[in-house]
C-alpha positions as CSV (number, residue, x, y, z in Angstrom):
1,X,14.3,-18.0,16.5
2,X,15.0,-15.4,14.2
3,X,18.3,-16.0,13.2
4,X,19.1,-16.5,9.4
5,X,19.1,-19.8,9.6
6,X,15.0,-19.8,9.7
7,X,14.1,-21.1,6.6
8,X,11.8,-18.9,4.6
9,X,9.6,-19.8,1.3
10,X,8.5,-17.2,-1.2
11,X,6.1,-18.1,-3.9
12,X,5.6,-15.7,-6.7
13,X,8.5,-15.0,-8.4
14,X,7.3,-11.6,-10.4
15,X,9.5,-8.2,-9.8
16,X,8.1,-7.9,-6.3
17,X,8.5,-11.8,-5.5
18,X,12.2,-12.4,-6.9
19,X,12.9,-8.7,-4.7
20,X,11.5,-10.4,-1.5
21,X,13.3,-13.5,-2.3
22,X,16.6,-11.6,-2.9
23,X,16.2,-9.8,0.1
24,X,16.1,-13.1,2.5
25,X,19.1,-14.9,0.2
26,X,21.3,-11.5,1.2
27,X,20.7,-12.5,4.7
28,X,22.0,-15.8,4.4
29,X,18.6,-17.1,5.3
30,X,17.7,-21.0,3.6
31,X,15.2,-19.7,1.0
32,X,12.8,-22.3,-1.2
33,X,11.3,-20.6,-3.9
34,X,8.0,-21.4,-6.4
35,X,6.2,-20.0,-8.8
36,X,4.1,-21.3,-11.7
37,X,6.6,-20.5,-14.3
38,X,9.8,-22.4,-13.0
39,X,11.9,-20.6,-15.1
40,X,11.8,-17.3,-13.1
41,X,13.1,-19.1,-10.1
42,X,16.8,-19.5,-12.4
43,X,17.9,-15.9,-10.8
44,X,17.2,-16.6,-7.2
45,X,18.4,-20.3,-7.4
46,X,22.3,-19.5,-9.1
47,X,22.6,-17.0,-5.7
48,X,21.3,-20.0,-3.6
49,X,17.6,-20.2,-3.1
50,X,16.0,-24.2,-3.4
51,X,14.0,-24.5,-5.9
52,X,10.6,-26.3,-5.3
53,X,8.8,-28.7,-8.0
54,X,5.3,-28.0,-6.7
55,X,3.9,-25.6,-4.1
56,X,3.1,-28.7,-1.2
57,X,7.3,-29.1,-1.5
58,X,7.3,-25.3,-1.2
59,X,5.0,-24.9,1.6
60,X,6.2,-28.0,3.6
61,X,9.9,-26.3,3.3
62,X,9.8,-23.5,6.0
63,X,7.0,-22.2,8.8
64,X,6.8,-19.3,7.1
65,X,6.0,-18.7,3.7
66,X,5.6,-15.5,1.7
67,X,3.3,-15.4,-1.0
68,X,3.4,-12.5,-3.9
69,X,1.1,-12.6,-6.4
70,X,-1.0,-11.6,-9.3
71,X,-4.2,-11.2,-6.9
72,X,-6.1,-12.6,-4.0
73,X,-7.8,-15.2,-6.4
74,X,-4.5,-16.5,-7.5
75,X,-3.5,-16.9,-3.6
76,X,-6.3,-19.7,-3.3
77,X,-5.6,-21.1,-6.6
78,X,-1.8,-21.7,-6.2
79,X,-2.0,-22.5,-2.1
80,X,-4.9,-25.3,-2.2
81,X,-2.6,-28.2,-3.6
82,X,-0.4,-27.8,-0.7
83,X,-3.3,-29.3,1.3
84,X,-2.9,-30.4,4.5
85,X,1.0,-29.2,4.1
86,X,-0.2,-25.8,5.0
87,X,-1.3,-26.2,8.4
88,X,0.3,-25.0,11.4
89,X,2.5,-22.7,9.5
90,X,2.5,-19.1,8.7
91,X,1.5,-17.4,5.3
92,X,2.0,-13.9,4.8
93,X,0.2,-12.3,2.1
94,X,1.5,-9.4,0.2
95,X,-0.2,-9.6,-2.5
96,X,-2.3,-6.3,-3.8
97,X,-6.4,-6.3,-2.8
98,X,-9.1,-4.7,-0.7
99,X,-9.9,-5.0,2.4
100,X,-12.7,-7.2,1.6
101,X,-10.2,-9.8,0.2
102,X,-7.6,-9.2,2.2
103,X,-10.8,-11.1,5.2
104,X,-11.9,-13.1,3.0
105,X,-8.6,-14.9,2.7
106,X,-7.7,-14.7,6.6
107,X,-11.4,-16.9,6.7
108,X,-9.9,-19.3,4.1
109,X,-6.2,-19.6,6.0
110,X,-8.3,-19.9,9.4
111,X,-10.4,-22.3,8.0
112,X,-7.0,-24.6,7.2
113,X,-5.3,-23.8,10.5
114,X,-2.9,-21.6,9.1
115,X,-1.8,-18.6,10.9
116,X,-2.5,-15.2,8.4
117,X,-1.1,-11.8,8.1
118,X,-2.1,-9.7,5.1
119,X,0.2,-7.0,4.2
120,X,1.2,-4.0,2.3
121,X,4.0,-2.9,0.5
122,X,5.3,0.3,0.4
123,X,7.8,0.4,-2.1
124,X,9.3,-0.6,-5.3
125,X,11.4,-3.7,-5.7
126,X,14.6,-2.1,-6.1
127,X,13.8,-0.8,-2.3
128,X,12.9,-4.2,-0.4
129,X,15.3,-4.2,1.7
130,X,16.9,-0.5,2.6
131,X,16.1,1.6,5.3
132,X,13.6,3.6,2.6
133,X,11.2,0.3,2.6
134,X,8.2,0.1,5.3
135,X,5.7,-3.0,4.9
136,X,2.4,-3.3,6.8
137,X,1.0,-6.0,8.3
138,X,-2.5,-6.8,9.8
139,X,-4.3,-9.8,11.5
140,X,-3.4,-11.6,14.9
141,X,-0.8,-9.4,17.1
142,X,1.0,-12.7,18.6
143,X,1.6,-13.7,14.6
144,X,3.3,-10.2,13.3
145,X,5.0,-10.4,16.9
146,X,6.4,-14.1,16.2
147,X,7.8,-13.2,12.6
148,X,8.6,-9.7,13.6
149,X,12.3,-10.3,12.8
150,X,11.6,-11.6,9.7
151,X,9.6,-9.3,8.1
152,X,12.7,-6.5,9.0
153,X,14.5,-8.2,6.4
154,X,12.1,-7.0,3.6
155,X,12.1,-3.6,5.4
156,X,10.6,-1.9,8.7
157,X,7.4,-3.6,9.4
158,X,4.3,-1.8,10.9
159,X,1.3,-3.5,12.5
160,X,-1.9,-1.9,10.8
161,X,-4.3,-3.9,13.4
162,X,-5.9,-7.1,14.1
163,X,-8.5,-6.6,11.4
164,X,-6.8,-8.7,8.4
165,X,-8.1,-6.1,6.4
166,X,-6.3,-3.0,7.8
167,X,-3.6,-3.4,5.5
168,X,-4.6,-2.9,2.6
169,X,-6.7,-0.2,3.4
170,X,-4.1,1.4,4.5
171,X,-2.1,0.6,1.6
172,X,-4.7,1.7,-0.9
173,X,-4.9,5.1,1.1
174,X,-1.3,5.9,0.9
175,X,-1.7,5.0,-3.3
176,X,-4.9,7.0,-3.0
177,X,-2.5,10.2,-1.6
178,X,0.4,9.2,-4.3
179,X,-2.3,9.2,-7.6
180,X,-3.0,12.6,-6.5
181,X,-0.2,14.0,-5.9
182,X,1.1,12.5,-9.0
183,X,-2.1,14.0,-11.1
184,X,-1.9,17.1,-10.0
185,X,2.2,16.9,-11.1
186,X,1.3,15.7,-14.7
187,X,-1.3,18.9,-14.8
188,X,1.1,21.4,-13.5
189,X,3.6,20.3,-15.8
190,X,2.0,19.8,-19.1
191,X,0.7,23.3,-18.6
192,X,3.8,24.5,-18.0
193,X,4.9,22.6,-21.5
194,X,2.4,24.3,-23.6
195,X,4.0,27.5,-23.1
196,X,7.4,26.5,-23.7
197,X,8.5,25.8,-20.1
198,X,10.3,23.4,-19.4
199,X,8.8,20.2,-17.5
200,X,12.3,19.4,-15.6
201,X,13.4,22.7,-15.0
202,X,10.0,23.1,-13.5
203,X,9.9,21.0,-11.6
204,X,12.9,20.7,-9.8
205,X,13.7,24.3,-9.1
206,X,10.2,25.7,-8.5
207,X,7.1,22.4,-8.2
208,X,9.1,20.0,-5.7
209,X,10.4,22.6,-3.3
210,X,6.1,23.7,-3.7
211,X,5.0,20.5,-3.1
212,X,7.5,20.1,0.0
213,X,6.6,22.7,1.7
214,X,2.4,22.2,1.1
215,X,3.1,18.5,3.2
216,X,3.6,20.8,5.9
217,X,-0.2,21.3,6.3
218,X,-1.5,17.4,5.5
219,X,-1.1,17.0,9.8
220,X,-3.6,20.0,10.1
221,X,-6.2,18.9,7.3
222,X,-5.8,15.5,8.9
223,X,-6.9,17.3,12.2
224,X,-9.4,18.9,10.9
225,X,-11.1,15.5,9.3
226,X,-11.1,13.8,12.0
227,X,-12.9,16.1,14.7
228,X,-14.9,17.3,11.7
229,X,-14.5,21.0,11.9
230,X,-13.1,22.6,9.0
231,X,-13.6,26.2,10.7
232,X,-10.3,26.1,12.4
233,X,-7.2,27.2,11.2
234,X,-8.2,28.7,7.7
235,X,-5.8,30.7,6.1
236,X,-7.5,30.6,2.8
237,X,-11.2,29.9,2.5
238,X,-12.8,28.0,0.0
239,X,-14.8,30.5,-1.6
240,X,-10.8,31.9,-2.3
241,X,-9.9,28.4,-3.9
242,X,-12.7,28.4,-6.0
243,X,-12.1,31.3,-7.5
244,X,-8.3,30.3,-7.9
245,X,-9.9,26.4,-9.2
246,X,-11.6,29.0,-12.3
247,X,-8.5,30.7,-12.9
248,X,-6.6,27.7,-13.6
249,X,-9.2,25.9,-15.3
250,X,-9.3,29.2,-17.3
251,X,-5.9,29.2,-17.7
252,X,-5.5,25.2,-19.6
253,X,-8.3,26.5,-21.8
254,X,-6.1,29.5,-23.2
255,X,-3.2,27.3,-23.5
256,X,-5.0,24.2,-25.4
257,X,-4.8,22.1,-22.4
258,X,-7.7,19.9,-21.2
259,X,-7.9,20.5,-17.0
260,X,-9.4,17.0,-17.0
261,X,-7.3,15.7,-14.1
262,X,-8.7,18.6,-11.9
263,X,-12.3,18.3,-12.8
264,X,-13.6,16.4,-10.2
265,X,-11.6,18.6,-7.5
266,X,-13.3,21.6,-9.3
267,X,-17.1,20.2,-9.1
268,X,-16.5,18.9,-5.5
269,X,-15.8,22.2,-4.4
270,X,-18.4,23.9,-6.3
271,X,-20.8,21.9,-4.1
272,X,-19.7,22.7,-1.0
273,X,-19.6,26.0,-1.8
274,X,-23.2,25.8,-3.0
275,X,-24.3,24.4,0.3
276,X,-22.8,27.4,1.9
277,X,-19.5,26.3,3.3
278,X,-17.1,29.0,1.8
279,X,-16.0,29.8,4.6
280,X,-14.4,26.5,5.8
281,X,-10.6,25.3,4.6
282,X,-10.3,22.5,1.6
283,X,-10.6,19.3,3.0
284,X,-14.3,19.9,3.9
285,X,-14.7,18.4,0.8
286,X,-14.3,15.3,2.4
287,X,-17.9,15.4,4.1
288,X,-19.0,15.5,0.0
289,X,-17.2,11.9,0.0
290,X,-18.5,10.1,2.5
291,X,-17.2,7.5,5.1
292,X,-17.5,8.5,8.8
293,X,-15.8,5.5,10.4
294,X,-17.6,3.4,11.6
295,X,-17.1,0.9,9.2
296,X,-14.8,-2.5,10.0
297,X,-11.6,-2.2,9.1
298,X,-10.3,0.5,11.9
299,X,-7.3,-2.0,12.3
300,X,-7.5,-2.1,16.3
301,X,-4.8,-4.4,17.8
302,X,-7.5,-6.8,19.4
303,X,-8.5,-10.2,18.4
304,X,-6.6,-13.3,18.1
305,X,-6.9,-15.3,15.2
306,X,-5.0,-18.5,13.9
307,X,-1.8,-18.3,15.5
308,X,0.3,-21.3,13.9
309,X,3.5,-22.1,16.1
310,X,6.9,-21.9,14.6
């Protein structure tokens, strides 16, 4: 068990798919591949991988089977023909969805007797496989445990929880921290731009050493969420910040720039201020937002689930 001779079937063959594939062929691992459009198996089949005519062939060629595609509706569509050839074997969906679809599939696999574990990747396809990559995985504990081997292959794997949903939620928040981040970069350096700055000298000798050293406090505001008190800890109040917000909204206005991306951040903190928090750190904000936790989807490790042999 866990050797590269465990046979492993990926279906969906797009950047992500032929990356997961390629990862198991490097292995040495006995890898049958599918995907709607044949021809995007040719890659992955001159370094070795089998291709499969239809997706019961595909299915019924390994216990576990890797499925990456367009969305959770496409899962069901391109799984049911395999039919009965599905049950008793593992399915491991990496597909991108919500946490609601992300259960709602673990009921369908359940419902076949397919053991399920919905996951997340984190990273590109030029990084499945290197020591950068980290996956997670959520649903049954004695499932990830079984196929923890694997899963390495593709890169480290982390168990979210038993809620099949934890995952993606999990996913989604770590894309939620990166479109941030990322916004706030085009801002900074488009302002920058308009006053004949340039964007790449910017940002490698003055806005990435910034932003390095500001991840330094993301453990505290963490902190401070989750006990709820943004009191403790303040170096610089938000009645500061929303003084410093106007200035750089005041700032893209006398260079031509819209401060679109920052909008929202601006009005959220105009409310709390409003409601007479100025006195509190940033990520007060967060009680503006919503979301106390005790919604499903905490990822807890117990539960049991369809646990297919191997």
């Amino acid at each position: 068990m866990g050797d590269n001779r465990t046979p492993v079937t990926v279906i969906g063959l797009g950047d992500m798919g032929a990356a997961l594939a390629g990862a198991f062929l490097a292995q040495g691992r006995q890898v049958t591949v599918w995907n709607r459009t044949a021809v995007k198996a040719d890659g992955l089949v001159a370094r070795g991988a089998v291709r499969a005519e239809t997706v019961g062939d595909a299915v019924s060629a390994s216990p576990l089977v890797i499925v990456c595609v367009l969305d959770y509706g496409v899962v069901e569509q391109v799984l049911t023909p395999a039919g009965g050839a599905l049950a008793g074997r593992t399915v491991v969906n990496l597909t991108n969805g919500t946490p609601g679809q992300a259960r709602g599939t673990a009921v369908w696999a359940a419902e076949r007797g397919v053991g399920y574990l919905d996951g997340g990747i984190m990273a590109v396809p030029p990084g499945i496989g290197t020591a950068e990559a980290f996956l997670l995985y959520s649903g049954p504990r004695d499932v990830f445990d079984a196929w923890r081997e694997e899963l390495a292959v593709l890169g480290r794997p982390e168990y979210a929880g038993a809620d099949p949903g934890a995952a993606a939620l999990q996913d989604l928040a770590l894309l939620t921290g990166m479109y941030g981040m990322i916004s706030g970069v085009v801002q900074a350096l488009t302002l920058v731009r308009s006053a004949g700055i340039g964007p790449v000298d910017f940002a490698t000798t003055k806005l990435v050493p910034w932003l390095s050293a500001m991840t330094a406090a993301v453990p505290h505001y963490a902190g401070q969420i989750e006990c709820g008190d943004y009191t403790k800890g303040v170096v610089s109040n938000l009645a500061m910040q929303a003084a410093g917000l106007e200035n750089i909204v005041r700032a893209h206005e006398e260079q031509g720039v819209s401060a679109e991306l920052l909008a929202p951040v601006r009005a959220l903190v105009a409310r709390r201020l409003a409601e007479g928090h100025g006195a509190e750190d940033f990520p007060g904000v967060a009680e503006l937002l919503g979301g106390s936790g005790s919604g499903s989807g905490s990822g807890g490790e117990g539960g049991s689930g369809v646990a297919a042999g191997r």
